[in-house]
Structure formats: structure tokens, C-alpha cells
N, C-alpha and C positions, 0 to 999 in steps of 0.2 A: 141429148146433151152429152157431149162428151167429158172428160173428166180421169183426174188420177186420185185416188187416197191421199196421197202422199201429197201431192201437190192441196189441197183440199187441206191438208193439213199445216200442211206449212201457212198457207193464207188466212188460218184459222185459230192460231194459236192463242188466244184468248179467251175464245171461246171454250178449246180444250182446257184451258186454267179456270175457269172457270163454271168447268160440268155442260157447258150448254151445246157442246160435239163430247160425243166420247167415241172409245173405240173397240171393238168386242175383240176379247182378248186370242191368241192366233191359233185355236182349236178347232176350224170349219175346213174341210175339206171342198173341191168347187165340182161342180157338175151343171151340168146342160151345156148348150149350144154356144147360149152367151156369157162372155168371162165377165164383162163388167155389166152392172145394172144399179138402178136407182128409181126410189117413187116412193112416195107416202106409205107408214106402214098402216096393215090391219093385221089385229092379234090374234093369234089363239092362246088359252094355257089347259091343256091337258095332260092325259098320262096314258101311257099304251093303247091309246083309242083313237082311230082316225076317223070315225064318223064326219065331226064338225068339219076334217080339212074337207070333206069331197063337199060338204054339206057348202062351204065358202069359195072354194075354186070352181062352183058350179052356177057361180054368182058374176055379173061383170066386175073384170079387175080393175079396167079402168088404169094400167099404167104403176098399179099400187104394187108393193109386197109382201105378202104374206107372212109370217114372222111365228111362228109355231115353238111355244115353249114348252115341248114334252117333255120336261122336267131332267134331260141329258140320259136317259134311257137309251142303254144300249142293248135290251132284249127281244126289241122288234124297230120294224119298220113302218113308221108315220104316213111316206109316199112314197110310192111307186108311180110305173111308168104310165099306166092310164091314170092318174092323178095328173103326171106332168104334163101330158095332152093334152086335159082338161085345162090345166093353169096356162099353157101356151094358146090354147084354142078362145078361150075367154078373156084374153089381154091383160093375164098378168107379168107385171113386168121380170119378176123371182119371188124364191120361197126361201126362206134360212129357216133350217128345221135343228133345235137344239136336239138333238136326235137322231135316230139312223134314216135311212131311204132304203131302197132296191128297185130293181131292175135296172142296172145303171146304163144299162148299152140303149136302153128305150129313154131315159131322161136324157143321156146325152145327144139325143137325135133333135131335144124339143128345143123349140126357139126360144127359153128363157133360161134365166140363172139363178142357179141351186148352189146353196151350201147346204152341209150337213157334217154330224161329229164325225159319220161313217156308214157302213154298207151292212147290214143285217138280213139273209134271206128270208125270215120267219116273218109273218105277216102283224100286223098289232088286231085287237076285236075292234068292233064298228058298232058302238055302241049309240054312239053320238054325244058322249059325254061333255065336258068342259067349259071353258068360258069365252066367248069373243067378244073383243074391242075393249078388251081389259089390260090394264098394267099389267109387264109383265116380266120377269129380272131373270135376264141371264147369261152366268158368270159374274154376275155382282153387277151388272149394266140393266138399266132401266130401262124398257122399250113403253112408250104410248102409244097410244092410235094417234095417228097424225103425222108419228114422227117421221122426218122423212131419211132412208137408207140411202147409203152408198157404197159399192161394193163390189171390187176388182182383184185382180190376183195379188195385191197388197195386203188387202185387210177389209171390213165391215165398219161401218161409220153410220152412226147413230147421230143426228140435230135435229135438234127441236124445233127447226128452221129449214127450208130450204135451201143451199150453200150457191154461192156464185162462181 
């Protein structure tokens, strides 16, 4: 599907008046391959642990995005570049990690689309910590499982809905 934020927005404005599109506010930096993407999300919420992403991107995407609420931790890095292999290789469609990444010259190589706050070298532990397929807020935006993403060099678009 092709698509613009903006345009997506405009055609939407009611819904945006009324919560049921919102928009994550303009703090994500973009990375990988693909600038624009969209799909059903699935959740994580953790905190300096990336066990669960490798433990989820090692699952079929099935077209979804992965939506990682590390809690806006900029002390390490969530995913790196055999994470984004794995998420490119298993058909996910992108990852928006409220949090850092690395190895960006390898995630920018992978066929899908990454945001994230920023670029941290330091690795996060792999504990396996956290929660999936859980609500999950961030920047004050509410993410569900289900919800479906949109997401271009515009901006991150959150509905509860698939958009036309």
C-alpha cells in the first residue's frame, strides 16, 4: 500500500479529533532500507534488555511492526544490526524502538523501516525481561496490539483501524 502521513491525515481529521488516529510526537530518527512502512503493531515494554526483541523478531512478522517501549533510554542499544536481519529476514514490515539502536550502516542495508530516539554503541543485557502484546505509551500516545502503524519521512501514525 502506498501512502503519505500527511495525506492520511488530512483524510482523517476526525478521527484525529477524536483520539482514534494519533500521532507520535516528531522525536524518532528513521533508519533502514525502507522510508515508509505500515502493518499491525505487536508490543514490547521493557527497559535496557533486549532478550524479548530477538526472542519476537525471531518469530514470523507477517507484514506487522514491532513497537518497542524501552522506556526512552538512551544508555544502550535495544537493536542492532543482526536483530535488523533477523526482522528483515522474518517479514517484518519495521521496528520503532522508543530508544536507541546500533550498527546503523548494517540496519541501513536491511529491507525494512526503523525508527528510533538515536544511535548508542553500548549494547543493552539480554535478560529476556519484559512484556509483550501489552499497552503500551509512548510520549503520552497509547500503542495496542493490533494497532495498525504508519510511518514515513513525515511522521508515525497510530489507528485503531486500518486507514484507506
Amino acid at each position: 500500500m502506498s501512502f503519505a502521513t500527511c495525506d492520511l491525515c488530512d483524510a482523517n481529521e476526525g478521527k484525529l479529533a477524536i483520539g482514534a488516529l494519533s500521532v507520535l510526537p516528531p522525536i524518532f530518527h528513521a533508519y533502514g532500507a525502507v522510508s515508509h512502512f505500515s502493518g499491525p503493531a505487536s508490543t514490547l515494554k521493557l527497559f535496557e534488555d533486549n532478550g524479548m526483541v530477538r526472542t519476537v523478531l525471531e518469530t514470523p512478522g507477517q507484514g506487522r511492526v514491532l513497537v518497542v517501549d524501552g522506556g526512552g533510554s538512551l544508555r544502550c542499544a535495544l537493536l542492532g544490526g543482526n536483530l535488523g536481519v533477523l526482522a528483515q529476514n522474518n517479514g517484518w514490515a519495521g521496528v520503532i524502538v522508543h530508544g536507541c539502536i546500533r550498527d546503523v550502516a548494517e540496519i541501513n542495508a536491511c529491507q525494512i523501516g526503523v525508527r528510533a530516539l538515536g544511535v548508542m554503541p553500548v549494547r543493552s543485557v539480554k535478560r529476556g525481561g519484559g512484556e509483550h502484546d501489552v499497552r503500551v505509551s509512548i510520549a503520552g500516545v497509547a500503542i495496542h496490539p493490533g494497532d495498525w502503524i504508519y510511518a514515513d519521512q513525515d511522521g508515525i501514525l497510530i489507528s485503531q483501524q486500518a486507514l484507506q
